[in-house]
C-alpha positions in Angstrom: -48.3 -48.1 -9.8 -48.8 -45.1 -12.2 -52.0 -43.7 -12.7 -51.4 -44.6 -16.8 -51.3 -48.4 -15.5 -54.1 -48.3 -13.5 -57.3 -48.2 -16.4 -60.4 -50.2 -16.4 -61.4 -49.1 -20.3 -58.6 -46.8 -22.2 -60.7 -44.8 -25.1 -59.4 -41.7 -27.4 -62.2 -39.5 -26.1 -64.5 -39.5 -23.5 -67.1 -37.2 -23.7 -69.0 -36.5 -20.1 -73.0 -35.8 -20.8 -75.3 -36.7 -23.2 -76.9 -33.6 -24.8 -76.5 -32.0 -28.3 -73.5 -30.7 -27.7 -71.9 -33.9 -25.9 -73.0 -35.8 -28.9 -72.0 -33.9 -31.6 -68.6 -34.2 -29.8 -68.5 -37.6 -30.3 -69.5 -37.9 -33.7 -67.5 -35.4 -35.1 -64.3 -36.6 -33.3 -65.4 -40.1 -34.8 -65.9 -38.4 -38.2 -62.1 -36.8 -38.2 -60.1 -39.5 -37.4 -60.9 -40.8 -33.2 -62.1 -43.5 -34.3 -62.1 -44.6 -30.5 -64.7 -42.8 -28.9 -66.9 -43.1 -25.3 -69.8 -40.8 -24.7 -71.0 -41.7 -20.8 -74.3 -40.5 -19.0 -75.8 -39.5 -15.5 -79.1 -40.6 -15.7 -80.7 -43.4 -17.2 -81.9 -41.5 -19.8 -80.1 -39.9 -22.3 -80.5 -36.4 -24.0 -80.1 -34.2 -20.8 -81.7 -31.0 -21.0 -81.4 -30.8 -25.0 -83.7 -33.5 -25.2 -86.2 -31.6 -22.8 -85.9 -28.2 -25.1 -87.4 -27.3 -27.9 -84.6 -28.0 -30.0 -83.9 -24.4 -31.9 -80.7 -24.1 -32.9 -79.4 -20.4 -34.0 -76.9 -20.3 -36.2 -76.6 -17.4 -38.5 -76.0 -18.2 -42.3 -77.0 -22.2 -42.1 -77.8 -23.9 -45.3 -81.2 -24.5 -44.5 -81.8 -20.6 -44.6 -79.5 -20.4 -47.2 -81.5 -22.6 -49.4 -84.6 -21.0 -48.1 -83.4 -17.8 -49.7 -82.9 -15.9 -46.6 -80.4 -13.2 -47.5 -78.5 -13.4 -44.1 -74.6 -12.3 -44.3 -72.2 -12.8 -41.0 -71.2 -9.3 -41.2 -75.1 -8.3 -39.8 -75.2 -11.3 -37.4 -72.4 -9.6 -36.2 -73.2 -6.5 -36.3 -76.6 -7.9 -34.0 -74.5 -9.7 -31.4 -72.0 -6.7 -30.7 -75.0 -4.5 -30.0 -75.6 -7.1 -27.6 -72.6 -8.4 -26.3 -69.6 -6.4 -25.7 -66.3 -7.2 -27.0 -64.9 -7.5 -22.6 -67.3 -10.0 -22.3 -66.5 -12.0 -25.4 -63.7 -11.4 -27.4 -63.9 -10.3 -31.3 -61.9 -14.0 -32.0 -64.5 -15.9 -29.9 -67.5 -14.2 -31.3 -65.7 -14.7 -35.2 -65.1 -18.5 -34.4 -68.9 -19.2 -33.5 -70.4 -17.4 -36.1 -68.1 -18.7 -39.0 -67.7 -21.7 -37.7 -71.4 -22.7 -36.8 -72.7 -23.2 -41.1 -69.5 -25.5 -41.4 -70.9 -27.6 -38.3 -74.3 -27.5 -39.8 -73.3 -28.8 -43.2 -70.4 -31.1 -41.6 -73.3 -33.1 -39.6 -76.1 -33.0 -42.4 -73.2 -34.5 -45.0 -72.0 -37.1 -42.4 -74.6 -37.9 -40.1 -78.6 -38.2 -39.7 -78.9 -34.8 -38.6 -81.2 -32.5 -40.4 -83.0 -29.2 -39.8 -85.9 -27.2 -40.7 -85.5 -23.5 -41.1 -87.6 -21.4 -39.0 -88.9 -18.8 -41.4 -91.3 -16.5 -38.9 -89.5 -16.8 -35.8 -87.4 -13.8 -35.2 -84.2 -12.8 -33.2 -85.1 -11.5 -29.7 -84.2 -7.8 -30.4 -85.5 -7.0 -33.8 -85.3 -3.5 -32.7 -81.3 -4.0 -33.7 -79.4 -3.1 -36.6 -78.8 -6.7 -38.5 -81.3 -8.6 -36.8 -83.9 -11.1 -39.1 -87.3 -11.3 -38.8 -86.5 -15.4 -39.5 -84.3 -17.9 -40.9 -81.6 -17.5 -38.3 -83.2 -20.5 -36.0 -83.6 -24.2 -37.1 -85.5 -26.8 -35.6 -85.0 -30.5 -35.9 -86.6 -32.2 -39.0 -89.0 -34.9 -37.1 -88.1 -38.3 -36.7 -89.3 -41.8 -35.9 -88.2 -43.8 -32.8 -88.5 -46.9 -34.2 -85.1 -46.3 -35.9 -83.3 -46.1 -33.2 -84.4 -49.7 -32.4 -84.6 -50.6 -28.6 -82.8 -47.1 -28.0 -86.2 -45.6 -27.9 -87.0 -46.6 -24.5 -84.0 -44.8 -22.8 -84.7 -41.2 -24.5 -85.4 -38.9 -22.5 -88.8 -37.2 -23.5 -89.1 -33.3 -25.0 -91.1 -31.5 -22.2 -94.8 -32.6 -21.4 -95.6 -28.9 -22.7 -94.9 -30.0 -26.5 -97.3 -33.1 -26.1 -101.0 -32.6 -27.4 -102.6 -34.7 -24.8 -99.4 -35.5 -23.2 -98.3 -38.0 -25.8 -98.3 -36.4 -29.2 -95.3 -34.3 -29.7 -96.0 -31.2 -31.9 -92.8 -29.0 -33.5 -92.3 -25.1 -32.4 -94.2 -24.2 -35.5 -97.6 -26.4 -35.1 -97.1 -25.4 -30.7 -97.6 -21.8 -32.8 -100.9 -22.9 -34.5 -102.0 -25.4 -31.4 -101.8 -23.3 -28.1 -102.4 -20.5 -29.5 -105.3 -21.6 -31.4 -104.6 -19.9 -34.7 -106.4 -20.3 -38.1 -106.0 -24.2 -39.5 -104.9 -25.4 -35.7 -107.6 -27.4 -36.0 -106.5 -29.4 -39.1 -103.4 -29.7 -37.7 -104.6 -30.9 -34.6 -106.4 -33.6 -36.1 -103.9 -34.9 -38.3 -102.0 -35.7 -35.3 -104.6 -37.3 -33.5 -105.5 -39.2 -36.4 -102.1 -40.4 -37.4 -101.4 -41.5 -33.6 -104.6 -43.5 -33.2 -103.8 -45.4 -36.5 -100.6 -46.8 -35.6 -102.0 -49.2 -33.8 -98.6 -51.6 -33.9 -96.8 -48.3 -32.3 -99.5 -48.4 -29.6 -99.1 -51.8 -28.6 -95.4 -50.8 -27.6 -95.2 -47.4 -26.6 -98.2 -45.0 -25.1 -96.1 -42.0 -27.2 -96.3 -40.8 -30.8 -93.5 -42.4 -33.5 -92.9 -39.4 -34.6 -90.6 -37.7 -32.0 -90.2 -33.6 -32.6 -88.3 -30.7 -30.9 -85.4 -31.5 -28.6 -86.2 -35.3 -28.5 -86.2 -35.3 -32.6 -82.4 -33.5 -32.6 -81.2 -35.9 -29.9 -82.4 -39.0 -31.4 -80.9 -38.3 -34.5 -77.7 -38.0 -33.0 -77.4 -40.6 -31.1 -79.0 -42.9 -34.3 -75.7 -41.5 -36.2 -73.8 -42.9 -33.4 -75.6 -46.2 -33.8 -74.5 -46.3 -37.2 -70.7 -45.8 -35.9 -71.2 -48.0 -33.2 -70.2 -45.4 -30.9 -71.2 -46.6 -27.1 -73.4 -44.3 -24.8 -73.2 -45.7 -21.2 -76.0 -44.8 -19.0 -76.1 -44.6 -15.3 -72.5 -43.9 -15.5 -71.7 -40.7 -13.4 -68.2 -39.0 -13.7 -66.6 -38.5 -10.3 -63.4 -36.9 -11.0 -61.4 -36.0 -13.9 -57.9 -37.7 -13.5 -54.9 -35.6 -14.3 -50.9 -35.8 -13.5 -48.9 -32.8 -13.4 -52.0 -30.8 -15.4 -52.6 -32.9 -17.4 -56.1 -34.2 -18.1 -55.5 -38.2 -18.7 -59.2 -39.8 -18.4 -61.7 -39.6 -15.2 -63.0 -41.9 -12.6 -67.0 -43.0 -12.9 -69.6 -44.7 -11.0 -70.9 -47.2 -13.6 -74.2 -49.0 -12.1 -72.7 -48.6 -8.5 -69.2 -49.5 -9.4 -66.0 -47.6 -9.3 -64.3 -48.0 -13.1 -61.4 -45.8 -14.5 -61.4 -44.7 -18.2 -58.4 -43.8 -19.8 -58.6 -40.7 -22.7 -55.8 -41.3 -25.0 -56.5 -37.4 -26.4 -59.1 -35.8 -24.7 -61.8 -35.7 -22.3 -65.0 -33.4 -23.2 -67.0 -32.0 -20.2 -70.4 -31.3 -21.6 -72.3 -32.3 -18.4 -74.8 -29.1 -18.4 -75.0 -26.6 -15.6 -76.0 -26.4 -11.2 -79.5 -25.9 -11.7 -80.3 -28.5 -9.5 -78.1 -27.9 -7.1 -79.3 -25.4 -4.2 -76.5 -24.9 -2.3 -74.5 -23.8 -6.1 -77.7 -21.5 -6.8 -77.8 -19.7 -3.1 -74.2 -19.3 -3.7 -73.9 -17.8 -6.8 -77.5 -16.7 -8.9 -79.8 -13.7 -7.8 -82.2 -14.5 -5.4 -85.0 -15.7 -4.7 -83.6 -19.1 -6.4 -84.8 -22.5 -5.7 -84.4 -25.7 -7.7 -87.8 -26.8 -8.0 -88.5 -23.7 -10.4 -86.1 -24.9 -12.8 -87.1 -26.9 -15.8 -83.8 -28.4 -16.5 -82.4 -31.7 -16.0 -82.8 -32.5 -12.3 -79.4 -34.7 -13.0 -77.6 -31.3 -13.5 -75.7 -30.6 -10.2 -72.8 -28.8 -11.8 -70.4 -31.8 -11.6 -68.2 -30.9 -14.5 -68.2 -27.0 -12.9 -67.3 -28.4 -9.7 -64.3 -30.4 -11.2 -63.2 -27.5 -12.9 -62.8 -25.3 -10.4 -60.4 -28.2 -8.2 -58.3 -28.2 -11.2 -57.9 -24.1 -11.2 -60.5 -23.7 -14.2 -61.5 -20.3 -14.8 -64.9 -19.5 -14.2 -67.6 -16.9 -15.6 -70.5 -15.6 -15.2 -71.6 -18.2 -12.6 -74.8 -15.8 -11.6 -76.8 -16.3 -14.6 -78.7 -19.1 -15.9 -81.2 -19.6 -19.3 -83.5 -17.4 -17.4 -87.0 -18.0 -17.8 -90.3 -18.1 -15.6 -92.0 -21.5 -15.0 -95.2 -23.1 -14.0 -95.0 -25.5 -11.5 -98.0 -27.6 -11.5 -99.6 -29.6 -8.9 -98.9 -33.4 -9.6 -96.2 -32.8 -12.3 -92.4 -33.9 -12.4 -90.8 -30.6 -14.0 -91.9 -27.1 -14.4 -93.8 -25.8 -17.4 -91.9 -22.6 -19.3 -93.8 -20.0 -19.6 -93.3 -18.9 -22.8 -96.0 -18.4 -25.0 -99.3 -17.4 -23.1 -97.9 -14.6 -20.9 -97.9 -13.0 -24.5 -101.3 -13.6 -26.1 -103.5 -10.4 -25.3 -105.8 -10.4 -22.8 -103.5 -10.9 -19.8 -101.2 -9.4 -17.6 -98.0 -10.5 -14.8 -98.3 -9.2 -12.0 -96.5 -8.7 -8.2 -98.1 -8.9 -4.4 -98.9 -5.4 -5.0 -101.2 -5.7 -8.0 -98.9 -4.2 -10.7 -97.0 -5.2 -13.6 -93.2 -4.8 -14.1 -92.2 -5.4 -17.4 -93.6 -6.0 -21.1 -94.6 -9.5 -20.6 -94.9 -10.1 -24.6 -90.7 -9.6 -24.8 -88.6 -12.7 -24.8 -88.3 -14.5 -21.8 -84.3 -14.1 -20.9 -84.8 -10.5 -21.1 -88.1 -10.6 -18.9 -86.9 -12.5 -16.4 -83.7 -10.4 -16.4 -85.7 -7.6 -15.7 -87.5 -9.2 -12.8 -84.6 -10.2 -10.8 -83.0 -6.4 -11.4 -86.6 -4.9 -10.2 -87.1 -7.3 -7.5 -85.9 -6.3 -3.8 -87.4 -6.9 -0.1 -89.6 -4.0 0.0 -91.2 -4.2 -3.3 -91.1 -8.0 -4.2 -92.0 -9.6 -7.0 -92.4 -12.8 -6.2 -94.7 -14.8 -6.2 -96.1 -13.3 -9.8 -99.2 -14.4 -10.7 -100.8 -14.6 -14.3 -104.1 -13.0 -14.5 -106.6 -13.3 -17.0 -110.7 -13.0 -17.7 -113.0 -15.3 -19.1 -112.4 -14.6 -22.7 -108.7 -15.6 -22.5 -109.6 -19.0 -20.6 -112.0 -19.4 -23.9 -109.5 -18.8 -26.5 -105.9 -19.9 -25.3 -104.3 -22.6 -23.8 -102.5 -21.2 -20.2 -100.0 -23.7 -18.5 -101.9 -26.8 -17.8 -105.2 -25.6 -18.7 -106.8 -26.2 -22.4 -109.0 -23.5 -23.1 -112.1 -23.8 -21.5 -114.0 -25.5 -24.5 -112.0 -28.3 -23.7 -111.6 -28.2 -20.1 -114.4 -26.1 -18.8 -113.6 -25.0 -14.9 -115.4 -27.9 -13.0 -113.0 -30.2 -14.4 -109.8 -28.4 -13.6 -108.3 -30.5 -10.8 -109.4 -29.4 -7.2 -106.1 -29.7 -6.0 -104.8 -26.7 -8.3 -106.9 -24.0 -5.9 -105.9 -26.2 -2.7 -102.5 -26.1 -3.4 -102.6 -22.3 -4.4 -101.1 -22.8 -7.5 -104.8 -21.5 -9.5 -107.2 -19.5 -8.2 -110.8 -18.0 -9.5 -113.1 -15.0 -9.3 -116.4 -13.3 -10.3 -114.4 -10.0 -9.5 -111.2 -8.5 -9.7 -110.6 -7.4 -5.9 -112.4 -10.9 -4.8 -109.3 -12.4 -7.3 -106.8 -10.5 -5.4 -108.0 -11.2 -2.3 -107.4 -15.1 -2.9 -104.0 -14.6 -4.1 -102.7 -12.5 -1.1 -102.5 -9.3 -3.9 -103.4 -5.7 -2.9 -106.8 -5.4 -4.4 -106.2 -1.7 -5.5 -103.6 -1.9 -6.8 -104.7 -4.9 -9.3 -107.9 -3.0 -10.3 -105.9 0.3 -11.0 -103.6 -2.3 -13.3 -106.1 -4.3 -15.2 -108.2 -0.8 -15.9 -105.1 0.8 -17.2 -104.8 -2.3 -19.1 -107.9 -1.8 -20.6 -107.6 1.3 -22.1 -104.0 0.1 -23.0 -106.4 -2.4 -24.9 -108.1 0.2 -26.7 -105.7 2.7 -28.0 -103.2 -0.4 -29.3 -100.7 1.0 -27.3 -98.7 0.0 -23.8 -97.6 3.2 -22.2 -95.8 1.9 -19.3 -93.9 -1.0 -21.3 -94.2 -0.8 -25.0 -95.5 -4.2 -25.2 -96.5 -5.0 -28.5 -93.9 -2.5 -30.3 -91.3 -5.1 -31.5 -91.8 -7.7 -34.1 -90.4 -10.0 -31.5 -93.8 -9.6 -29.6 -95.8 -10.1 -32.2 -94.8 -13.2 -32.8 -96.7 -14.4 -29.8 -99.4 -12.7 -30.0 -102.6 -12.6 -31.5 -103.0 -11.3 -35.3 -106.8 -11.4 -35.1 -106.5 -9.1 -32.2 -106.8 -5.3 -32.7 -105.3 -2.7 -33.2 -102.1 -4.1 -31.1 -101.9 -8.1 -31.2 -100.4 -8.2 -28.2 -103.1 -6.2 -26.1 -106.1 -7.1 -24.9 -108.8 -6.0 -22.4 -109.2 -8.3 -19.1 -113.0 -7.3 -18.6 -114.9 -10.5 -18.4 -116.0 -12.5 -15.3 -114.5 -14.9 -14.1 -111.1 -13.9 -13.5 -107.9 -16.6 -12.8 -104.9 -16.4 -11.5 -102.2 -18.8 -12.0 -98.6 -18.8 -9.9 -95.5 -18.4 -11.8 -92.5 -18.6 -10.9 -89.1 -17.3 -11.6 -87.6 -20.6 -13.0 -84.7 -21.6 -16.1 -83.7 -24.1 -18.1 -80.3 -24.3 -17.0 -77.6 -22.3 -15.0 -75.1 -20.5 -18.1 -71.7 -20.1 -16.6 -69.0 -22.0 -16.5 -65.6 -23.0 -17.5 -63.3 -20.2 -19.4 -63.0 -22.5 -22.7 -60.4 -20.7 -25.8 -62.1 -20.6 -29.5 -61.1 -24.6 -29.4 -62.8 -25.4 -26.1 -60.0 -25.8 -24.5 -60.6 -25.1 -20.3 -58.3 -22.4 -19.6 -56.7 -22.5 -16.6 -56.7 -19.1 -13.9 -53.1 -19.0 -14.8 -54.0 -18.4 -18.5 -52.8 -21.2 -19.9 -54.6 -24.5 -21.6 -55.4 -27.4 -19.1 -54.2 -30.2 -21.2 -56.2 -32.8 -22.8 -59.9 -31.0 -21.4 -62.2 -29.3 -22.9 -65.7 -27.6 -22.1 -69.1 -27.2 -24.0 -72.3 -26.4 -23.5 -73.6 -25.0 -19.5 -70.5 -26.3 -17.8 -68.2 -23.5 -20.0 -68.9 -19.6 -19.9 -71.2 -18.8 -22.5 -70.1 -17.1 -25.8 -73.8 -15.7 -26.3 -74.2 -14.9 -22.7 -77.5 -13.3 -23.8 -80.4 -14.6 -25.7 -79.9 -12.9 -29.2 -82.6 -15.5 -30.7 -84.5 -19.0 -30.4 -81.5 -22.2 -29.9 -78.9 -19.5 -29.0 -77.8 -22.4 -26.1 -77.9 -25.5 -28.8 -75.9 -23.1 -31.6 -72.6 -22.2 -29.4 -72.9 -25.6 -27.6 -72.9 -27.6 -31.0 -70.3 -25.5 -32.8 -67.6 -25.5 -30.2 -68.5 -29.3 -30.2 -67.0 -28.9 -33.6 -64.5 -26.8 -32.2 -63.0 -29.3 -29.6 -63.1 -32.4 -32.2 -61.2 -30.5 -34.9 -58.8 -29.6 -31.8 -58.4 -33.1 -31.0 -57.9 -34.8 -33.7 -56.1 -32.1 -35.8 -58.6 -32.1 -38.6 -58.3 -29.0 -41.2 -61.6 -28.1 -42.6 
């Protein structure tokens, strides 16, 4: 018997994974003519690491800055990314198809679908050192939304970090986290309204322990797979793709494990790998990423074990850049599921990163990919840097909110859980050296840091890393703080520590994929019938030119694929 005769379910497109990109594969194929469609999930949760994210999405030129007035022209987001990205590593017709084809995705899913975006005026591109880059506008966020419209679809989305939840159960958006952790003018107001408009939902609270109002990476997802909903488009959980079935290479459907049980689906046109990246797979990261590496540092979806990649790869895929990953340190706290990013407090003044021997390494207010990027490159046996620790005085603890910690106005020090110093993930101090002593870090060398610091503090200037120079760093740090919002001294007892590792959201290479999506095969031609999105494929921004710069190329090449499919003409 043929393997054509030998089907279970027989759809026009499968689409493997459950995130933004996986998603907006499905709808738009739905939207252009495949009317026929099956989207199928690992976990029993849907949303993958999207959902986990902050939901930024950076697409140059999208109506919502548009409208917003934001002056922004292709030509300079182009002009950004080649300073960035050279034209070896992506080619001038990859790089032209994600940046004129990423406004027609927007407007394509806010005309047809439930999707809709808020513009992020203040939050810059990375590198705003560059010629073309914005000081805003190039990064959306998810308009907020409310679970109950997804009717009993609620109870299988997978959450937005615990990070974005004020009190663990109020999501917040990526401009009140701004005002909330770090504490600026009006975060109060804000905070309360939230508070107040979560108690006072009491018919919410008898069903769910978690806000309506869903924000961030869970806000984008849900409205996606709502606009499914209304298509009727099916989303099967706990469905986990075994092997992608092709004859004579061709890609004709894959074999699953649905609930336990072997089923075949048949795609008439297309299968869509957009199944994320290896993060959670060690024997993948020891193989391929810089080390030190382990999975428990990594904040993405612990479902991600580079399925798709590995599938690729037995059908002769080409593969990139298979060493990187969505670099960024994390927070692994005692007693919690996933790692914290470590995003915003490393910037605020008043702290510093440091390695075993007591000194910093690089401007801890820069974006995170580049940080981290710069750790890895500094790090070797005889002058490690890990573990890093986070260290900070008194007045910091006061004023921001650090990892798990609310400042200590909320959650003064003999409430902070014992097991945090047991576990040596926190530690405490009435003197610098005593600090250092408890984390294992050459005392000398952590005094000689923080007093250099100090007068770092003073002068509004960072000698050793230019910390506080771009407008990128000041968008984390403190404007109350002077005469550099970024600096700060560390001079008041006690002093912390908190452990941080060198963690991700997500490994970034993948499968070779053509300005369509379509996998390329190590002979150069198309593999038939598949296609690649998201961390499974080789990145077309392989760096991190601005916030959502993982969501933007994922979701246009989504785009990409369906008009590929289906032969649509925009």
């Amino acid at each position: 018997m043929s393997a054509e005769q030998q089907w279970d379910y027989s759809f026009d497109v499968v689409v493997v994974g459950s995130g933004n990109g996986g998603m907006t594969a499905a709808l738009c194929s739905y939207e252009m003519g495949a009317k026929d469609v099956l989207v199928i999930e690992k976990s029993n949760l849907y949303g993958g690491t999207s959902s986990i994210s902050g939901g930024g999405v950076w697409i140059p030129c999208n109506r919502y800055a548009n409208e917003a007035g934001a002056g922004d022209t292709l030509e300079s987001a182009k002009t950004y990314l080649r300073q960035l990205i050279t034209e070896e590593e992506v080619s001038e017709h990859q790089l032209d198809a994600y940046l004129e084809n990423g406004p027609k995705m927007v407007d394509f899913l806010h005309e047809r679908t439930r999707m809709r975006y808020v513009t992020l005026e203040h939050y810059p591109d990375y590198y705003t050192d560059l010629d073309g880059a914005m000081q805003g506008h190039r990064s959306m966020e998810p308009e907020t939304f409310n679970a109950d419209e997804l009717g009993e679809e609620w109870r299988r989305l997978r959450r937005t970090h615990p990070m974005m939840h004020l009190a663990g159960v109020i999501g917040f958006t990526q401009v009140e986290a701004g005002l909330l952790i770090g504490q600026q003018p009006g975060w109060w107001k804000t905070a309360i309204k939230l508070v107040v408009d979560y108690a006072v939902d009491i018919p919410w609270r008898l069903k769910d322990k978690f806000h309506r109002r869903l924000a961030t990476g869970c806000a984008g997802v849900a409205r996606l797979r709502a606009s499914m909903q209304d298509r009727d488009i099916p989303l099967w959980q706990n469905t986990a793709m075994t092997k992608v079935v092709d004859v004579d290479g061709k890609v004709l459907g894959v074999e699953v494990m649905r609930e336990g049980k072997p089923v075949r689906i048949q795609a008439r046109k297309a299968v869509v790998l957009a199944a994320g990246g290896f993060e959670h797979n060690q024997e993948m990261r020891e193989k391929y990423l810089p080390q030190p590496t382990d999975h428990r540092w990594s904040a993405g979806t612990k479902d991600n074990t580079g399925d798709a990649i590995l599938e690729g790869m037995r059908l002769g895929a080409k593969m990139h850049r298979l060493d990187e990953a969505w670099w960024c340190n994390t927070i692994s706290v005692p007693g919690e599921d996933i790692p914290r990013l470590s995003i915003m407090e490393k910037s605020y003044p008043g702290s510093i990163m440091v390695n075993p021997a007591g000194q910093r390494f690089s401007n801890e207010s820069q974006n995170y990919m580049a940080f981290q990027q710069e750790t890895f490159a500094r790090h070797t046996e005889e002058n490690p840097l890990n573990p890093s620790w986070h260290i900070f005085d008194a007045n910091f603890r006061a004023t921001y909110f650090v990892g798990p910690l609310y400042n200590s106005k909320f959650l003064p020090d003999w409430a902070v859980p014992k097991r945090y110093e047991e576990e040596g993930f926190f530690a405490k101090a009435d003197s610098i050296a005593e600090l250092a002593r408890k984390i294992d870090v050459d005392a000398a060398g952590l005094e000689e840091t923080v007093t250099k610091m100090n007068e770092f503090a003073r002068n509004g200037e960072d000698l050793d890393f230019q910390r506080g120079d771009s407008a990128y760093d000041r968008y984390y740090g403190d404007p109350r703080v002077t005469p550099n919002p970024c600096l700060g001294p560390i001079n008041k007892a006690p002093y912390y520590a908190m452990k941080v590792d060198p963690g991700d959201f997500g490994t970034q290479g993948g499968m070779v994929t053509n300005a369509d999506a379509q996998v390329m095969h190590e002979n150069g031609t198309v593999i038939e019938g598949l296609y690649a999105i998201g961390n499974c494929s080789a990145p077309t921004l392989p760096c991190y030119p601005g916030p959502g710069s993982t969501l933007g190329p994922a979701m246009t090449f989504a785009y990409q694929a369906a008009k590929s499919i289906t032969g649509y003409q925009d």
